[in-house]
Legacy VTK file of the C-alpha trace (Angstrom):
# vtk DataFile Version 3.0
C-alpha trace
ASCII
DATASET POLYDATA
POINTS 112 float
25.010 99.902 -109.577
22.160 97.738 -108.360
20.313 98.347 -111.898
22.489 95.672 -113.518
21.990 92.829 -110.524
20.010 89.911 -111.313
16.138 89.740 -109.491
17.288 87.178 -106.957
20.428 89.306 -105.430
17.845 92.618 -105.840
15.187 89.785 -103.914
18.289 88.855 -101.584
19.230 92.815 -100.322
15.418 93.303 -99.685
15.671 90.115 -97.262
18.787 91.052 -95.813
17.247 94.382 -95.101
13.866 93.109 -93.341
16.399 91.385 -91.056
18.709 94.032 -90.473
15.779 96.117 -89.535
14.033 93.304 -87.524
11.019 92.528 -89.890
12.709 88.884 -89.550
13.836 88.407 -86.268
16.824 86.420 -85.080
15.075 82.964 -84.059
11.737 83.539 -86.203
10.704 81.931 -89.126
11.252 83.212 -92.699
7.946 83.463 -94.744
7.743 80.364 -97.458
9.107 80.575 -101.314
5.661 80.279 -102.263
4.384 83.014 -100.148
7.382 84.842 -100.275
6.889 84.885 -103.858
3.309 85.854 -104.042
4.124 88.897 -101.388
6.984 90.332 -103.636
5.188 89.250 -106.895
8.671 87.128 -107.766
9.113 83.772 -109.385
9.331 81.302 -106.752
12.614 79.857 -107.856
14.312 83.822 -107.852
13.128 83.496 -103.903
14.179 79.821 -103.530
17.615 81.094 -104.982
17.646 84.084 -103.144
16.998 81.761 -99.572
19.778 79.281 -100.837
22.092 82.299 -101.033
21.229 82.604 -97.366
22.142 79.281 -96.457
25.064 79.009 -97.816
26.419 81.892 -95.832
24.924 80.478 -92.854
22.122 83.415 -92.004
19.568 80.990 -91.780
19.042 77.330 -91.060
16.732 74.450 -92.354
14.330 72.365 -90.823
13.085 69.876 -93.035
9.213 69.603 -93.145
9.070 72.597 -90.919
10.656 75.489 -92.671
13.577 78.032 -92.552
14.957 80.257 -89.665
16.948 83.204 -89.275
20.284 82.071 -86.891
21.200 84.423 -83.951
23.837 87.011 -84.864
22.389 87.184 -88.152
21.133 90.906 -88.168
24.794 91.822 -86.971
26.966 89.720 -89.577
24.547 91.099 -92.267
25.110 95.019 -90.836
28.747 94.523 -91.009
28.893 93.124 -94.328
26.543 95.107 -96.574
28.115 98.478 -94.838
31.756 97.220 -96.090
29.851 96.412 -99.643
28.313 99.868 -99.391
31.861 101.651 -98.865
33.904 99.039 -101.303
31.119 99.299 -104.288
28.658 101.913 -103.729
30.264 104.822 -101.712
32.985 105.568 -104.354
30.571 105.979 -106.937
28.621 107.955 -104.925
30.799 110.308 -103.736
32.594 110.849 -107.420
28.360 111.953 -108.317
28.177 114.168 -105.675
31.372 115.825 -106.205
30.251 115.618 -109.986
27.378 117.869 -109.188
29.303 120.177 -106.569
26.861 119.014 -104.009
28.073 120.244 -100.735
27.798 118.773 -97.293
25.605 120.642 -95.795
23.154 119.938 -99.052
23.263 116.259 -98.410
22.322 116.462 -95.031
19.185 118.747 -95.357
18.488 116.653 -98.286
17.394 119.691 -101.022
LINES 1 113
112 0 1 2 3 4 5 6 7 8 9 10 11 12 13 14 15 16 17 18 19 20 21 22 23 24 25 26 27 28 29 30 31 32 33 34 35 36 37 38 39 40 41 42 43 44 45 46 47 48 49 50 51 52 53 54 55 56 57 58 59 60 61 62 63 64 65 66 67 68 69 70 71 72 73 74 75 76 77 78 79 80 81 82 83 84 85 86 87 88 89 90 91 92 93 94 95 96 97 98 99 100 101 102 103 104 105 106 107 108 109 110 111
C-alpha cells in the first residue's frame, strides 16, 4: 500500500490532508518549499515536487514573487478524489485483511 510510494506522493497525501481538514484553507497561503521542508524534515525538491503535483491538478495557484495559494473548491475536489482512491486501491485490500482475520463488524467499530 502506501509503504511502496515515493516521499513526495507520501509528502503530497499529508498536504492534501491539512487541506481537507482545513490546516490550509481555501484562499490562504501554502507554507514555502524551504519551510515546508524544514517543518516535515523533507528535501526541499520532494516538497517542490510534491507542490508541482498540486499545480498541475489545479489545487493551488502561483503568484510569482509572492508565493502559492490553495484555489476555492479545493478541500472538496480533494475529498472526492482521495475517497474514490481509498475505495478503488485501499478498501479492497482492506476488507480481504479483515475478512482474513475474521474481524467482525462490530470489532471494527469499537476498535479492540
Amino acid at each position: 500500500m502506501t509503504q511502496n510510494r515515493p516521499v513526495y506522493l507520501k509528502l503530497r497525501d499529508q498536504i492534501a490532508a491539512s487541506i481537507i481538514e482545513g490546516q490550509y484553507a481555501e484562499g490562504a497561503m501554502l507554507p514555502s518549499v524551504r519551510a515546508l521542508a524544514a517543518e516535515r524534515g523533507a528535501n526541499p525538491l520532494t516538497v517542490a515536487k510534491a507542490y508541482q503535483q498540486f499545480q498541475s491538478d489545479g489545487l493551488v495557484e502561483v503568484q510569482r514573487g509572492v508565493g502559492m495559494y490553495v484555489v476555492a473548491g479545493a478541500a472538496e475536489r480533494l475529498r472526492v478524489t482521495e475517497r474514490e482512491q481509498f475505495l478503488k486501491e485501499e478498501w479492497p485490500e482492506l476488507r480481504e485483511r479483515i475478512g482474513r482475520l475474521g474481524i467482525s463488524p462490530s470489532e471494527l467499530l469499537q476498535g479492540v
